[in-house]
N, C-alpha and C positions, 0 to 999 in steps of 0.2 A: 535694310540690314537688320538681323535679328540673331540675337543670340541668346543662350542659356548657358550658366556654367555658375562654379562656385564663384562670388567676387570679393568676398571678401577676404581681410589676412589670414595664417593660421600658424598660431604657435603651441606646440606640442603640449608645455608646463600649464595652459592654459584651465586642464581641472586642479591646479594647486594653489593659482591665481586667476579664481573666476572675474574678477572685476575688468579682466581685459573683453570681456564676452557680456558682461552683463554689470549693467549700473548700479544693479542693487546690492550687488557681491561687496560693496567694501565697507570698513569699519566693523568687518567681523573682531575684532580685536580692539584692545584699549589704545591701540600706536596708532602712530601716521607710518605708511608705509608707504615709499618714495621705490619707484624701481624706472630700472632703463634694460630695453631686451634688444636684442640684435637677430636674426633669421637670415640666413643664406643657403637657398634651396637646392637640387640639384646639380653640386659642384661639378663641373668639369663640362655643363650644357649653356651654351654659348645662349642667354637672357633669362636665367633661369631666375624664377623670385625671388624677392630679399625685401626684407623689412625691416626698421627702426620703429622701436616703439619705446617710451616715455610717460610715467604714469605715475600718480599719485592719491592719495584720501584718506578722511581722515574724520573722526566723530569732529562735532562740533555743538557750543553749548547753543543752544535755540534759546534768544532772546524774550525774559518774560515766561520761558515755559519750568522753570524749576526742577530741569530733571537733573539726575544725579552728575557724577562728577564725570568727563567724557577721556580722560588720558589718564593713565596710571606708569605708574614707577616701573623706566626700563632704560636705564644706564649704565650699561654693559662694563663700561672701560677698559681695563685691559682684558678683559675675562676669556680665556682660546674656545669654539667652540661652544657657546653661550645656549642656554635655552631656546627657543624660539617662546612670543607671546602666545598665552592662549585666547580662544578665543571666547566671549563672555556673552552672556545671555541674562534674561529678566530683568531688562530692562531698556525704557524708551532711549532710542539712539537717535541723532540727526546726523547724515552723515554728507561729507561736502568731497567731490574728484573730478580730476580731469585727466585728459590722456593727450597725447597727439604720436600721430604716428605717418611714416610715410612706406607706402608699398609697391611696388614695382614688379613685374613681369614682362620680358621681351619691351615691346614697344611703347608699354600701356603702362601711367603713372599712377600714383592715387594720392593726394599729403592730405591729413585729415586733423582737426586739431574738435576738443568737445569737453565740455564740464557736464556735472552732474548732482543730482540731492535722490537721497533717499533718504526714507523714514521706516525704519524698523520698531515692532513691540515684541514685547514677550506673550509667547503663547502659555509656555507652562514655564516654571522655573530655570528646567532643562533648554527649553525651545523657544527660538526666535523666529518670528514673521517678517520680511521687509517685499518693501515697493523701493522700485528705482525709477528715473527716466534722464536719460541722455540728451541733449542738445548741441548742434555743432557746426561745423564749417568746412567745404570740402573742394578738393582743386582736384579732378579728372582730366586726365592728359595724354597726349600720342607726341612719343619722343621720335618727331621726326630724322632723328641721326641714327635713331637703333630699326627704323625701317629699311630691309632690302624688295627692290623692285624687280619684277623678272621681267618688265619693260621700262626703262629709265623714263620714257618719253608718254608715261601715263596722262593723259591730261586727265583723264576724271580722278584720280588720286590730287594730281597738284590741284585741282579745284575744290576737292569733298575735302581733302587732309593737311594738303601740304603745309600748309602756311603755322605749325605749332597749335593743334586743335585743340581744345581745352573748354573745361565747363566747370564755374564755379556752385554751387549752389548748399545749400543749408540741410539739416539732416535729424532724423532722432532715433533713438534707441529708446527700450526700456524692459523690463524685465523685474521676476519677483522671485523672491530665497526663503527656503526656514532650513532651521540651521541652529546645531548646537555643538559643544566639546566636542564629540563625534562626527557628528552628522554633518553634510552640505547638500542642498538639494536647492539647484537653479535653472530657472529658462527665461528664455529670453528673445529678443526678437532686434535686429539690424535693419539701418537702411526701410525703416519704417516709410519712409513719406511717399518710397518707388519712384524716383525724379525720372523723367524720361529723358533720354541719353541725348542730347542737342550738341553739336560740335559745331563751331564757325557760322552759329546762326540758321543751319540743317537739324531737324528733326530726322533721326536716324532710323526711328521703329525698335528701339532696344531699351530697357531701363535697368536702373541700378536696383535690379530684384533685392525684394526683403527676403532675410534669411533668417533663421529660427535654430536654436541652440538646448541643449539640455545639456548638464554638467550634474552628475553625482559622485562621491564618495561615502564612503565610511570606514573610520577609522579603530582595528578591531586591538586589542591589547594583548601579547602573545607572553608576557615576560614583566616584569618590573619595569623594564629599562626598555621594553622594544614594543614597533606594534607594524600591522602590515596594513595600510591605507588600499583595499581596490576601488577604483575611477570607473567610470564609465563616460564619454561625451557624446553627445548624436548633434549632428550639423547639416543640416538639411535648408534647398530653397528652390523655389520653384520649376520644373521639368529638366532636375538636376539628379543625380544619382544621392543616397543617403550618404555620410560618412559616420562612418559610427571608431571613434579609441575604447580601447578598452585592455586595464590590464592592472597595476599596482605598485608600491614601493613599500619598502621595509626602511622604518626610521629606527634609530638609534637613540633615544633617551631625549626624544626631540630635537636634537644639536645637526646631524647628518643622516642623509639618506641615500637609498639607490632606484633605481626602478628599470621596469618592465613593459610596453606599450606594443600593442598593437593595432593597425589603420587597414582598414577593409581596403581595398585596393592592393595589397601586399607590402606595409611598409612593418619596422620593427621599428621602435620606437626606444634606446637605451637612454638613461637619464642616472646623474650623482649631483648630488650638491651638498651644501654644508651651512652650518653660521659660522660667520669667522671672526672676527675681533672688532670690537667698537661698533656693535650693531650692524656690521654688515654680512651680508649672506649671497653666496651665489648658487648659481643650479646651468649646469649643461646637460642638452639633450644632444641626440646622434641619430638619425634617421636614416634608417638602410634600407632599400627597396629589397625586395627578395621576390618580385613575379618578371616581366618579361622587358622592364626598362632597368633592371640591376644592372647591366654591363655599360648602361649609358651615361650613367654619373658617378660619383665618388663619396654621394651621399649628401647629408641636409647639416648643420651646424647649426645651432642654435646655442646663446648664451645671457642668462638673465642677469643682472646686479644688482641687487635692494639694498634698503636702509630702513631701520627702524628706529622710530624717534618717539620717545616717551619721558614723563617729567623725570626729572634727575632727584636718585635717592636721596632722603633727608638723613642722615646720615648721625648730626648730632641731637634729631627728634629721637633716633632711636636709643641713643646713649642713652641719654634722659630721661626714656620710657622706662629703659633695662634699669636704670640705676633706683627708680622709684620703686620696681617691683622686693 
């Protein structure tokens, strides 16, 4: 048994939130940034894929190393539509995350849980360098209740599968960024260690191919208050077709946005989201097929919900400061 195809998840928002793609991606910003995303593919096609995903990271001070301060002032309170953090450059960052996610298609399981360190320096004042690397834990599965047989009475299936086939095994990621106010520029690499696909004590002749990612934006400034972000992602892995996104959103004074995507293979990709009250922020995308499976489903869902958590304003330091001036 051998196969080739894309295996890993794929969430659309994923150049907005490189750090689901790439270890090195987080602590671009002075927050911890907490998210939980949901994925429901091809509504209306009876095992269509769907994913949870759960993520977090966050700078961290590096014991002994004297670098600057790693979380800065961002306590929203009641504020509607709140800035988003920016993100910050020139200087050394340690940065600590993890994720865990579970993915699903038709019969085929995947729950996957993984932490991570990277270590970012300043190139120029503007521009940031980092290294990441991922490390994790992984449960591969065949839902023998979502398999239908066009012979019940298979024995080599009840002998290769039947019995809840399953493979636990370990895993790594890792991936590097330079990156400033503007700029993001990340690649990265999955499924690094290629475990080969062993079910019930059978070696199958398949493995969990590594897959290779590239994620750019840039963010251009059209207005005081607006700017238009274009993305680009390329997702590629071995004797697999390319996927390349590609397209953009227009922000609002950093607070809310919209956007625009498109997915080779013929999908449209629509996306809004916002910040909304007490540091939290969401973003929905909508996934339209528009080449020759449009009539087969009712489209993709997908919906993110963050949290940004950063120290709480000093409030009477700054009376204090004001009053002395």
């Amino acid at each position: 048994m051998v196969s080739n195809a894309q295996q890993e998840f794929q969430f659309s928002n994923s150049a907005f939130n490189p750090y689901l793609l790439n270890p090195a991606a987080g602590g671009l910003t002075d927050v911890i940034q907490l998210e939980v995303a949901s994925r429901v593919q091809w509504m209306g096609y009876d095992g269509g894929p769907s994913t949870f995903m759960a993520s977090g990271h966050s700078q961290i001070r590096f014991f002994g190393s004297g670098d600057e301060k790693v979380l800065g002032e961002f306590n929203i309170k009641d504020e509607k539509l709140f800035a988003g953090p920016k993100v910050t450059t020139s200087k050394r960052k340690h940065i600590i995350g993890g994720k865990a996610w579970n993915d699903a298609i038709g019969p085929f399981g995947k729950t996957s849980i993984q932490g991570s360190y990277a270590y970012h320096l300043p190139l120029t004042k503007s521009l940031n360098f980092g290294a990441g690397i991922g490390l994790g834990y992984s449960n591969f599965r065949i839902n023998e209740s979502r398999v239908t047989l066009y012979q019940q009475d298979d024995n080599t299936y009840n002998e290769f599968l039947g019995n809840t086939a399953q493979q636990n095994f370990m895993d790594a990621q890792a991936g590097l960024v330079v990156y400033g106010e503007r700029l993001f520029l990340g690649i990265s690499g999955t499924q690094l260690l290629k475990n080969e696909l062993t079910l019930n004590q059978i070696t199958t002749g398949s493995h969990h191919n590594r897959h290779a990612f590239i994620i750019a934006r840039y963010k251009i400034a059209i207005s005081e208050d607006a700017d238009i972000e274009p993305m680009l992602v390329i997702k590629t892995t071995l004797n697999s077709p390319v996927s390349v996104d590609f397209g953009a959103r227009y922000l609002h004074n950093n607070r809310s946005w919209i956007g625009l995507q498109y997915r080779t293979g013929s999908t449209l990709v629509f996306m809004a989201g916002t910040n909304l009250v007490k540091n939290l922020y969401i973003n929905y995308c909508y996934d339209q097929a528009v080449g020759k499976i449009r009539s087969a489903n009712s489209g993709t869902h997908e919906l993110q919900l963050g949290y940004y958590l950063g120290k709480n304003r000093n409030v009477d330091k700054e009376l204090k400061d004001n009053s002395a001036k």
